[in-house]
N, CA, C and O of each residue as an XYZ file, in Angstrom:
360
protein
N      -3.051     -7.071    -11.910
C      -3.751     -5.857    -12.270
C      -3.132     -5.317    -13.549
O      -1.940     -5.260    -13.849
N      -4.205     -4.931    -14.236
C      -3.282     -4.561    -15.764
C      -3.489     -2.968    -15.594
O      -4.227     -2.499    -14.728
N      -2.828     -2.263    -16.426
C      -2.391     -1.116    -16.641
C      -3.751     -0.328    -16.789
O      -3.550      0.860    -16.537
N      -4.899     -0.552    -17.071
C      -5.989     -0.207    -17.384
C      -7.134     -0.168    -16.306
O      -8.182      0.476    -16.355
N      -6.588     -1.184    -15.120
C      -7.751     -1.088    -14.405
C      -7.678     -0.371    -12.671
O      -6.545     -0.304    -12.194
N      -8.698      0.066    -11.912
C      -8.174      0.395    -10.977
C      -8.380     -1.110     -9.762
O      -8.649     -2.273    -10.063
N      -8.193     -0.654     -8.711
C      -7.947     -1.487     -7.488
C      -8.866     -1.265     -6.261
O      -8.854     -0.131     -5.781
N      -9.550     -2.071     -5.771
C     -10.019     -1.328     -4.419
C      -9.481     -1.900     -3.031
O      -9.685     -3.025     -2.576
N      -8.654     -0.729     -2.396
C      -8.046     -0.550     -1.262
C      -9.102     -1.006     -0.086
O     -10.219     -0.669     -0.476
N      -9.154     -1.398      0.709
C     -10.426     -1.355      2.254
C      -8.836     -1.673      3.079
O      -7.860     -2.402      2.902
N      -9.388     -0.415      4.263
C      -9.095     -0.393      5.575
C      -9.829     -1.007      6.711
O     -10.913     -0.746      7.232
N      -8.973     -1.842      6.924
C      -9.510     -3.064      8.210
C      -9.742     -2.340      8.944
O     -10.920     -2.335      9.300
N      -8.907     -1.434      9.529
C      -9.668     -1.147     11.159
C     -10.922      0.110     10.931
O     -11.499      0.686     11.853
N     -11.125      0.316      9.607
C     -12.391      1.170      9.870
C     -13.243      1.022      8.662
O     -14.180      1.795      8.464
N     -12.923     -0.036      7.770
C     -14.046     -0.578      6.791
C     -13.869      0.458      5.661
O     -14.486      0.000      4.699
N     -13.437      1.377      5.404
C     -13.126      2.880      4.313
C     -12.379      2.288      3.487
O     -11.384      1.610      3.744
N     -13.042      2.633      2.017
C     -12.908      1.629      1.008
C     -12.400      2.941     -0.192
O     -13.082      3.921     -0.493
N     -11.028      2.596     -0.723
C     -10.869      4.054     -1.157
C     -10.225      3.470     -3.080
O      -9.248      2.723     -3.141
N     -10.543      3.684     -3.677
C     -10.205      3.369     -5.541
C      -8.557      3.791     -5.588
O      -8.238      4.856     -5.060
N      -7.754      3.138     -6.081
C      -6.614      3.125     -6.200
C      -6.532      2.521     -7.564
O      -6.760      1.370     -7.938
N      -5.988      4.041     -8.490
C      -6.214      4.255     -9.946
C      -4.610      3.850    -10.462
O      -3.764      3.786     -9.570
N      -4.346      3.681    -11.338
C      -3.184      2.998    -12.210
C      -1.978      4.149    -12.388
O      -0.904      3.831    -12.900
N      -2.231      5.451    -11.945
C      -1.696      6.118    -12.549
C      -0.631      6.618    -10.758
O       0.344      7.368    -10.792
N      -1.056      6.116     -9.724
C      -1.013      6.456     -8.544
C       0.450      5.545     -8.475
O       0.465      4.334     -8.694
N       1.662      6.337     -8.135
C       3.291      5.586     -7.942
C       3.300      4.391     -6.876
O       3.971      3.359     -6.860
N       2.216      4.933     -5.886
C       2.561      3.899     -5.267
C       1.245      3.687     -3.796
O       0.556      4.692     -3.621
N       1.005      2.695     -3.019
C       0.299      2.915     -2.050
C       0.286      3.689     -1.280
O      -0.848      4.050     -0.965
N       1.617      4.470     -0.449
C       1.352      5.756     -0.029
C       1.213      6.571     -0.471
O       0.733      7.356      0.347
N       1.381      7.208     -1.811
C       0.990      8.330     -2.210
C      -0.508      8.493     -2.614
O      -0.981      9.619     -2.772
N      -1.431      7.086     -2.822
C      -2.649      7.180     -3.119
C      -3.367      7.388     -1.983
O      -4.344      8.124     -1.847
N      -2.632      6.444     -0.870
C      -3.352      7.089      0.558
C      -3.547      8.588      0.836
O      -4.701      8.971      1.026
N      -2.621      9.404      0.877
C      -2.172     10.514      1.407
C      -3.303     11.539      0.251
O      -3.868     12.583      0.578
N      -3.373     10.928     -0.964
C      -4.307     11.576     -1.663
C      -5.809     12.070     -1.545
O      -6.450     13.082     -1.828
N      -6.055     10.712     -0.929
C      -7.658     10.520     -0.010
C      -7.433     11.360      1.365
O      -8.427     11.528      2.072
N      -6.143     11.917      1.800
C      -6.047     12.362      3.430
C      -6.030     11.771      4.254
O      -6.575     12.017      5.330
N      -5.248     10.610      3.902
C      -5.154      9.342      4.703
C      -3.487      9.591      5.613
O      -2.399      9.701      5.046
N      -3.627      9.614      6.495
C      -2.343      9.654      7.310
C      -1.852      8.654      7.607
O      -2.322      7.758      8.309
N      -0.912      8.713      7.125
C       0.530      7.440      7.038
C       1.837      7.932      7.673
O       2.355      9.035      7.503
N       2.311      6.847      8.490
C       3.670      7.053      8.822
C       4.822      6.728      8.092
O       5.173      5.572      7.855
N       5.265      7.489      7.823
C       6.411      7.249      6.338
C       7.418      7.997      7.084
O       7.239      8.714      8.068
N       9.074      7.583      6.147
C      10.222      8.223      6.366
C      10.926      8.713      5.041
O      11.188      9.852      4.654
N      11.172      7.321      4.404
C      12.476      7.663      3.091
C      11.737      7.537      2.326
O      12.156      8.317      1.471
N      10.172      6.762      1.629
C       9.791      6.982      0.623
C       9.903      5.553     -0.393
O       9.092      5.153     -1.228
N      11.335      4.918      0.058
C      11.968      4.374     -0.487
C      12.182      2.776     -0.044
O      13.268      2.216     -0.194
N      11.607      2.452      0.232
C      11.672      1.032      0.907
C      12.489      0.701      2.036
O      12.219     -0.292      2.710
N      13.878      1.756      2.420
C      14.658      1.597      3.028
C      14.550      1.296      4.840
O      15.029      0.344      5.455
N      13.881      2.280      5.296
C      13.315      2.176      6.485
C      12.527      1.239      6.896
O      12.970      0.348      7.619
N      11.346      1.268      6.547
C       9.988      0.739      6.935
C       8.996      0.961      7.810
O       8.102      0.214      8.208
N       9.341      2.418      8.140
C       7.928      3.467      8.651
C       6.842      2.945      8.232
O       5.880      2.732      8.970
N       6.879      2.665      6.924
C       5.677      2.685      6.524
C       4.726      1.380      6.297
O       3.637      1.373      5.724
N       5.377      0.326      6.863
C       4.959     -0.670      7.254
C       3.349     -1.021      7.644
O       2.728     -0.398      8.505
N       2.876     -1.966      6.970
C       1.303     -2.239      6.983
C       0.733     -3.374      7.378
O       1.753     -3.835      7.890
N      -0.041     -4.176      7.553
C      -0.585     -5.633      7.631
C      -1.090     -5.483      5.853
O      -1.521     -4.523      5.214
N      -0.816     -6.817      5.500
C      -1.498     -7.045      4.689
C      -2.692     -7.858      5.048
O      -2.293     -8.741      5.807
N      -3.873     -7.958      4.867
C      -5.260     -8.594      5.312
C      -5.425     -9.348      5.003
O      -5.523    -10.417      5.605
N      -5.625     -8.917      2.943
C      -6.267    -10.349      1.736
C      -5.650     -9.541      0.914
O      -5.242     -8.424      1.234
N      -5.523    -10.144     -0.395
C      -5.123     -9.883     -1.317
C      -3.089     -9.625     -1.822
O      -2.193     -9.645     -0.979
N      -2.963     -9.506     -2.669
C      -1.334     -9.296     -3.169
C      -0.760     -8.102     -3.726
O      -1.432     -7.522     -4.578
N       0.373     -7.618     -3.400
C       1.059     -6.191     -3.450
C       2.121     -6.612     -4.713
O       2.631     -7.730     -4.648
N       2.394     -5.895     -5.643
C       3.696     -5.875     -6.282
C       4.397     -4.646     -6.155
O       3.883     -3.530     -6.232
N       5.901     -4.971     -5.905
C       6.530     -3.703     -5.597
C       7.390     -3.035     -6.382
O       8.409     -3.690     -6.599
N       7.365     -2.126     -6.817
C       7.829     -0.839     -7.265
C       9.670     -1.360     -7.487
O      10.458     -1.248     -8.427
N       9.761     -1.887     -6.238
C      11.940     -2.112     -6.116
C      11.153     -2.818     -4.706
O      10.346     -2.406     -3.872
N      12.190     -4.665     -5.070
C      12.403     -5.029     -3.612
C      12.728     -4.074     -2.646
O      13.664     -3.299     -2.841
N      11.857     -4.034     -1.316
C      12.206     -2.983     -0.439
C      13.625     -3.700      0.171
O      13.939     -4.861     -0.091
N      14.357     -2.860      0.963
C      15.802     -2.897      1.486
C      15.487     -3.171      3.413
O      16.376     -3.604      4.146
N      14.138     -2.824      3.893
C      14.244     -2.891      4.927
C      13.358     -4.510      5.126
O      12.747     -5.039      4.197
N      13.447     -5.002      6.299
C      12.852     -6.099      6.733
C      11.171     -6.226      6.607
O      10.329     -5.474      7.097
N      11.004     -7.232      5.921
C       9.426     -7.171      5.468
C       9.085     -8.561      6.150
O       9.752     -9.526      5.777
N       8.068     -8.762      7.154
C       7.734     -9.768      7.857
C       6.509    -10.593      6.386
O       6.093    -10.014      5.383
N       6.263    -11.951      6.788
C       5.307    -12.373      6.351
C       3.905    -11.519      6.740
O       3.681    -11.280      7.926
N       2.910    -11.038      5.624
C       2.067    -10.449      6.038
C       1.972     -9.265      6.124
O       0.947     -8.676      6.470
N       2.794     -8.865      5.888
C       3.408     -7.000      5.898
C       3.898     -6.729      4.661
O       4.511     -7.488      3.911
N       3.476     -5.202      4.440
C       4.070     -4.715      2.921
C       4.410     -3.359      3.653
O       4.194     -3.010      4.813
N       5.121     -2.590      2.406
C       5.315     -1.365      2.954
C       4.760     -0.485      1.998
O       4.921     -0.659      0.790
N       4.327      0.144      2.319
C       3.356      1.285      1.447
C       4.389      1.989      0.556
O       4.341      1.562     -0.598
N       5.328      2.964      0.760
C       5.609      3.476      0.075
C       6.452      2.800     -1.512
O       6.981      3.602     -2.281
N       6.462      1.620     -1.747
C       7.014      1.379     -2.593
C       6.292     -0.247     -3.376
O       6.971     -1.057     -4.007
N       4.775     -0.367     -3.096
C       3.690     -1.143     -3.745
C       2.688     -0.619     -4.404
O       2.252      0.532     -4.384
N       2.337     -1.586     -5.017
C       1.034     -1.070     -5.524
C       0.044     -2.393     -5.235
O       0.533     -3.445     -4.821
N      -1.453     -2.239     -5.503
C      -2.010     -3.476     -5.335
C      -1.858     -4.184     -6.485
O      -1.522     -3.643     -7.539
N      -2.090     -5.432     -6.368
C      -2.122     -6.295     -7.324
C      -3.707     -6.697     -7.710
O      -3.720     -7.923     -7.818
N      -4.318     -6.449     -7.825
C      -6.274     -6.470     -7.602
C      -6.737     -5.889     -6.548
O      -6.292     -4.773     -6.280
N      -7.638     -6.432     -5.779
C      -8.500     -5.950     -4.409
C      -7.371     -5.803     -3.351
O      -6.386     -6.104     -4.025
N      -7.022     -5.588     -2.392
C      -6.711     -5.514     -1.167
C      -7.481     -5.008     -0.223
O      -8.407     -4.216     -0.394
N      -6.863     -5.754      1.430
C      -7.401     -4.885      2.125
C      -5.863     -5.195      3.579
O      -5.101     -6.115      3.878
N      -6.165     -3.683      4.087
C      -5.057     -3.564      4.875
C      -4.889     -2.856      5.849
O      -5.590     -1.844      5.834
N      -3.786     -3.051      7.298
C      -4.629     -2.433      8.227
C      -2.967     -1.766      8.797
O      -1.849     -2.206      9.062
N      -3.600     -0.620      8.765
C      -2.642      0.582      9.101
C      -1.681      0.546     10.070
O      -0.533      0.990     10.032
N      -2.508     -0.272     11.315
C      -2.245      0.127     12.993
C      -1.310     -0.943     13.162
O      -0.775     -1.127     14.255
């Protein structure tokens, strides 16, 4: 994804398809923008509250996160998308 373009987010478990603009720090904060409720702690990769499925598509992150990232899982607060995604909260 280049600096210029936006991204489109879709939520698996309810199909809600939300624009995730270039200027947005990171996947949780673009969520939370739309009024999207996320479980978060440090913000910071450290924990992993904020832990997600990844569906389709690729995340680049902000700072290798510090907490345990399974295959298939990203953590919101410290990605962004890399093109399309889609991802499921629960």
């Amino acid at each position: 994804m280049n600096n210029e373009s936006t991204a489109s987010v879709t939520l698996a478990e309810n199909s809600q398809r939300i624009e995730y603009s270039p200027g947005c720090p990171s996947l949780l904060h673009c969520l939370e923008s739309q009024k999207i409720d996320v479980a978060y702690q440090c913000r910071e990769g450290y924990c992993g509250a904020c832990r997600a499925t990844l569906v389709s598509g690729n995340v680049k992150y902000n700072e290798e996160p510090l907490a345990f990232v399974r295959d298939g899982e990203i953590l919101l607060c410290c990605s962004k998308p890399n093109g399309n995604i889609s991802i499921n909260l629960k």
